[in-house]
N, C-alpha and C positions, 0 to 999 in steps of 0.2 A: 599460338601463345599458350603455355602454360596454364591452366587454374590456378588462382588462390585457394587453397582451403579453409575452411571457417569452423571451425568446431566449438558449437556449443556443448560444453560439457558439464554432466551433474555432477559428476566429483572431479578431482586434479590428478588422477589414475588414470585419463584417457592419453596421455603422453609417455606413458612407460615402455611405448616401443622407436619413439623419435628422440632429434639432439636438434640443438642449437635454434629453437625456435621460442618464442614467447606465451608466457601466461599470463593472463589477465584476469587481476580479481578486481575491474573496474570496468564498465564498458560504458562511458560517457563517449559522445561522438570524436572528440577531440582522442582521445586513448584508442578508438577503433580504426582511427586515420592515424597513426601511427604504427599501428600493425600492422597493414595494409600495406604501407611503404617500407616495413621490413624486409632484407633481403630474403629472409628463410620463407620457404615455401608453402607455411601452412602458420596457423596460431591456435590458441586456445583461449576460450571467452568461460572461466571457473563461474558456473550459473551454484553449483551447489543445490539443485533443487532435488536430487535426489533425500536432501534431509529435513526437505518442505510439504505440506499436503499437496495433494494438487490443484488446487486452488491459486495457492501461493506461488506453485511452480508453474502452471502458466500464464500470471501476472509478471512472476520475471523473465519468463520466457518471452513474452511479447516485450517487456523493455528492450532486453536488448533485440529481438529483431528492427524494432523501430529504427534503433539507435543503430541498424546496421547498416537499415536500409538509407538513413543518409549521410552516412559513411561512405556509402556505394556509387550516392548521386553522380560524382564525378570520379569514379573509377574507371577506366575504360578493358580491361582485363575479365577476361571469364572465371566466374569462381565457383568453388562445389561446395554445397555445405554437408555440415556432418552434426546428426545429435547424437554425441557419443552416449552410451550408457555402460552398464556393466553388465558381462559376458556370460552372468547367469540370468539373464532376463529379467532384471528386477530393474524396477523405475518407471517413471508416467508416461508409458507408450497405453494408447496414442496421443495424450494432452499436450505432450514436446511437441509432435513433428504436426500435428496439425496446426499449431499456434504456427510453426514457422511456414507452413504451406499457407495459413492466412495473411501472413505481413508480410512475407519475402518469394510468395509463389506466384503465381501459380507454377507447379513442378509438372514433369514428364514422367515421373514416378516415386515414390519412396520406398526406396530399397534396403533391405533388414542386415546386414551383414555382423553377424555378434560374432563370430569366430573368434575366438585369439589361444592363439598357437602357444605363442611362450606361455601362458597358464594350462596348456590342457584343454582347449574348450576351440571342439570341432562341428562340423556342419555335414553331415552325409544324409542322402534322400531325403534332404529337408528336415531331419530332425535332427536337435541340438544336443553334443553329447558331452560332458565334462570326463576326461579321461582320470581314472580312478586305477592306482599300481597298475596301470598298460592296458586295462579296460575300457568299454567307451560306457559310461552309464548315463542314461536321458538326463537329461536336466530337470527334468518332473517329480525323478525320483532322486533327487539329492536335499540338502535341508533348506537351502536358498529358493527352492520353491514353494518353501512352509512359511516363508517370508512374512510376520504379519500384516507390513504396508505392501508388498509386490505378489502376495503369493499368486501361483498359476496352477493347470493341474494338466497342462503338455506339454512336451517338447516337439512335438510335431510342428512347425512354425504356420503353415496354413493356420495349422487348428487355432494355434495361438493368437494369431491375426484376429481369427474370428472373435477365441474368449474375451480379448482386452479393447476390442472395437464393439463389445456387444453385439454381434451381430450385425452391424452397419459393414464389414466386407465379409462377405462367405469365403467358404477356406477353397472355395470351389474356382474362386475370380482372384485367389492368389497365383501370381507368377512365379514359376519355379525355374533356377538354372539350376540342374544338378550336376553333381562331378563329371557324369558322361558328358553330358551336354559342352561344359567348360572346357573338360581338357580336346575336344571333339573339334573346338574353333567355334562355339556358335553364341560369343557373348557380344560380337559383333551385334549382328540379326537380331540376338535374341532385346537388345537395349533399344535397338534402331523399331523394335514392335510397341513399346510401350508408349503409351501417352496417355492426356488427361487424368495425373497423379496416380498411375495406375501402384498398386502396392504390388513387390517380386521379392525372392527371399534366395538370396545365392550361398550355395554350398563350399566351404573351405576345408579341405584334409588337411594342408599342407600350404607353406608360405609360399611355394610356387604358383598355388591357386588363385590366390588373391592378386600374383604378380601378372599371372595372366589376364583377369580381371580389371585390375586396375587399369592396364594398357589400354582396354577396350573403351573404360570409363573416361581415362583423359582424350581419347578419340573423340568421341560422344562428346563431351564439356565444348571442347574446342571448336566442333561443328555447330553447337549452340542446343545441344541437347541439355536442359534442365533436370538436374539429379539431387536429388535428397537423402541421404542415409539415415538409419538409425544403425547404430553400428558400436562393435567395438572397437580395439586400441587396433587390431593387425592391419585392416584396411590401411590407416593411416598411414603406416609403416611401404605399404606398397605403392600409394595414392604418391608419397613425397620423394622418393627415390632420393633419397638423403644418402652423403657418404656415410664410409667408418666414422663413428662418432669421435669426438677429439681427445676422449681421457677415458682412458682403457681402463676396464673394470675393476682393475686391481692395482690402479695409481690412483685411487680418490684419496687414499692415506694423504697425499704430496699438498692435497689440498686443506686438510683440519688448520686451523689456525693454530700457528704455533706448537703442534704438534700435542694440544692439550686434550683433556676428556671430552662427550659429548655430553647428550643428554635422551633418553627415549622418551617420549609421549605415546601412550598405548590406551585407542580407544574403544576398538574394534573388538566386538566380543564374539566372532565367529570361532567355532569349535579349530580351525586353523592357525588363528590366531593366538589363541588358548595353547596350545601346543608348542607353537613358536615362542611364546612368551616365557614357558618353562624351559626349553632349550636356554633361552638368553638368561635366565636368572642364573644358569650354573656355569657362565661364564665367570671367567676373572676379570677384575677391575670391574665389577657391574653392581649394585647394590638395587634389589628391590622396593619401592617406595608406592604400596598401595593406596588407590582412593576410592574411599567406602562410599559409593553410592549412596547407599541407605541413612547418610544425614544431610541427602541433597533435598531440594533448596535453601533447606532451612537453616543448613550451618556452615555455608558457601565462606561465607569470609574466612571462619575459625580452620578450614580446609585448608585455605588459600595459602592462609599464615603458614599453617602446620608445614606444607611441603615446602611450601618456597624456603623454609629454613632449613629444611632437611638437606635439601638440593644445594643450597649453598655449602651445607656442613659437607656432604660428600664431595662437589665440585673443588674444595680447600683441602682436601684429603687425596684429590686425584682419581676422585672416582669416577663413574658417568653412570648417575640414578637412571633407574627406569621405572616413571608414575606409570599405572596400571588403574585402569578404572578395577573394580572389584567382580569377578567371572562370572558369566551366565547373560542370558536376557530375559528378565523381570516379566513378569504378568501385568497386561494393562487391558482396562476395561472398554475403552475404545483406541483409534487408530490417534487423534486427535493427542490423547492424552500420553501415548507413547512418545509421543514426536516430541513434544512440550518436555514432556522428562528427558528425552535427548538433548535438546538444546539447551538447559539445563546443567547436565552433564560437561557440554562442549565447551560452556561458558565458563565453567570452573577450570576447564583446562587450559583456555586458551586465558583466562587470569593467569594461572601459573606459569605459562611461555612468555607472557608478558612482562614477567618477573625474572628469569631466567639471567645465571649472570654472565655479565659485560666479556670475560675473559671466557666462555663456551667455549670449544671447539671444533664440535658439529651437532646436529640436532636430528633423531630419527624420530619422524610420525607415523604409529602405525592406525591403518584404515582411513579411506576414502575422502567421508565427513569431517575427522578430524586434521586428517589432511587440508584439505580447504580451508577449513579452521583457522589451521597455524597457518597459512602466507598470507588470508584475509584478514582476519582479529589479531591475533598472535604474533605478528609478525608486520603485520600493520603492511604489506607488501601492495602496490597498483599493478608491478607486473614482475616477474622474474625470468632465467631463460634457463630453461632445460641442459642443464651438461650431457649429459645422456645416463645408463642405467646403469648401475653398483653393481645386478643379480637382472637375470630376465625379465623384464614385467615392474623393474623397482626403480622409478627414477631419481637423477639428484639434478635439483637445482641451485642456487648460489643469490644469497644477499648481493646488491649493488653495494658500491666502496660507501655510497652516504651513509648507510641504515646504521642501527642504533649498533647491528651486529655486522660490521661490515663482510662484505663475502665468506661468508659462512655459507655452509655446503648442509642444504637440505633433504634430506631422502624422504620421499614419499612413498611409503610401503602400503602398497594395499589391502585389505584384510584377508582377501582370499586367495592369495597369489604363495607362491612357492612351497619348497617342501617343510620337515620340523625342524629343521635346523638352519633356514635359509636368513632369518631373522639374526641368530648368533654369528651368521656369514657374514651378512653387512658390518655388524657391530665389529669381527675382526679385520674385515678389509677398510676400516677409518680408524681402528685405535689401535693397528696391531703390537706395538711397543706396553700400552694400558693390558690390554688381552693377555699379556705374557707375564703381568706383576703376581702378586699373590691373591688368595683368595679374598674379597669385598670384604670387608667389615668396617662396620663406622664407630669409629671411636664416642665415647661420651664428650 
């Protein structure tokens, strides 16, 4: 039989290589027993802890294992779990996967796989590379390791093991498949060796890697081998052997409602995203609509008004505003007080999505957090279901007919995913008829 997969995810980026399955930004038992009985072969449980301390993140984290494990009571099917994170190493490894090896383990091993291919972000001799213009550069030395909640100072994934478990696993008792080893036949043997939560870290070039892999993995599952991931998007991608998805990347136009403007939500302030956001302002039909940071908390309401009027003014003009928090990331004096200022931040936006009018016609979020954001807060969503991806790595999913916006087409752009123009790509493949008008200005 089959595995279920279970993917606990810290942000709603961890499905931007799948289609036709479900998110959940609720994991009450009754909603997990639901997903479980869904046809599609895999789900997603949006923890959002990546934008939590770790404290908080694994207090949620053991909610939902609880809440999974009896969901499970009367499941009779083998299932794999996954904590996905993001593909440059950032996030609370190891406070995720140990919370979920104490409520839902004991496991056979937990195994690292962050590869993902459609972003650039490969695996070779065990160390993690972000490809840069066709180069492979460690992930140590890129700025996602300067991280100031995740920062690390390897890409060598042993070593890594070692830095963020304190030395509680030496990098010496890490398990290694490397590409040899993989393409060689030996992920068989080499999964059928581990036991007692043993931690292993498998190497991905290439999506045939993980395709080989994965075969081995659903082997394993099904013989009742117990597996744990930490992991990024690509795994999943091979783990569900999903068809062609059903709306082909450059028919999502078909779906904007009514063929009207959308709207961007822009929260992510990585140097990427900064890039792509200048690409999108010099599109046509786009009108930029900044939010100044620097009168947050204190003039949250006066903000709130400002745009949601703005946004209405341009949405009655036929525009599709795009809010921008305001560029850079801030100096903060502890880890604590950054976080707090984010949420903060997120809470003003997802007011202003809240606000967002009735007649929309699509909605792009860009980054991870804000992501989450908008289908939990913003959007007020329990679950939604994946149409499949606009741009590699970029998913859209879809309001059910009740919600306040019915079926409207959501894209979930992650902050560090594609090239400078890939941002202005989306925007043309859902408004291309708005794309082609003249250039943005808002009348008085």
């Amino acid at each position: 039989m089959t595995p279920k997969i279970i993917v606990l995810d810290d942000d709603p980026t961890g499905s931007q290589t799948v289609h036709s399955c479900l998110l959940l930004t609720r994991w009450d038992v009754a909603t997990l027993k639901t997903a479980l009985a869904d046809t599609a072969p895999l789900f997603f449980v949006l923890t959002n802890t990546r934008g939590l301390d770790a404290e908080r993140a694994a207090a949620v984290t053991r909610e939902v294992c609880e809440n999974l494990r009896a969901a499970l009571a009367d499941y009779a099917g083998p299932v794999l779990f996954v904590s996905r994170s993001d593909s440059t190493l950032r996030g609370h490894y190891p406070v995720e996967t140990d919370v979920m090896n104490d409520v839902l383990g004991p496991f056979d091993a937990t195994l690292l796989t962050p590869a993902f291919f459609e972003g650039g972000r490969i695996t070779r001799d065990s160390t993690h590379y972000l490809m840069v213009d066709g180069k492979p550069i460690p992930t140590h030395e890129t700025e996602f390791a300067r991280d100031s909640v995740f920062g690390y100072r390897t890409a060598f994934l042993p070593d890594y093991v070692a830095e963020k478990t304190g030395g509680r696993v030496a990098a010496a008792d890490v398990a290694r498949l490397t590409l040899a080893g993989l393409r060689a036949g030996e992920a068989d043997t080499w999964l059928a060796a581990l036991h007692d939560n043993a931690i292993g870290v498998i190497d991905g070039d290439t999506p045939d890697d993980y395709r080989i892999f994965a075969d081995a993995v659903l082997k394993a599952a099904a013989a009742g081998k117990r597996l744990l991931f930490r992991s990024a998007a690509s795994l999943l991608t091979a783990l569900a052997k999903l068809p062609p998805q059903p709306v082909a990347a450059e028919a999502f136009a078909t779906l904007v409602r009514d063929g009207r403007p959308g709207a961007v939500v822009v929260g992510s302030h990585v140097a990427r995203t900064t890039a792509q956001l200048t690409a999108l302002l010099k599109q046509r039909g786009v009108v930029g609509l900044p939010l100044d940071v620097a009168r947050l908390p204190a003039a949250r309401a006066a903000v709130v008004d400002e745009l949601t009027a703005s946004i209405a003014h341009a949405h009655a003009q036929s525009l599709t505003p795009v809010v921008f928090t305001s560029r850079g990331e801030r100096q903060f004096a502890s880890v604590a007080e950054r976080l707090a200022f984010g949420e903060a931040v997120s809470g003003t936006l997802m007011d202003i999505v809240q606000r967002l009018p009735d007649t929309l016609g699509f909605l792009v979020s860009k980054g991870g957090i804000t992501s989450n954001d908008v289908l939990s807060t913003g959007l007020e969503l329990t679950a939604s279901r994946v149409l499949g991806q606009i741009l590699p790595g970029v998913t859209v999913v879809q309001t059910p007919p009740w919600h306040r916006l019915p079926q409207l087409p959501v894209v979930i752009f992650p902050g560090n995913v594609g090239d400078d123009d890939a941002l202005a790509e989306a925007y043309r493949r859902l408004a291309p008829s708005h794309a082609q008008a003249s250039p943005a200005k808002l009348a008085a």
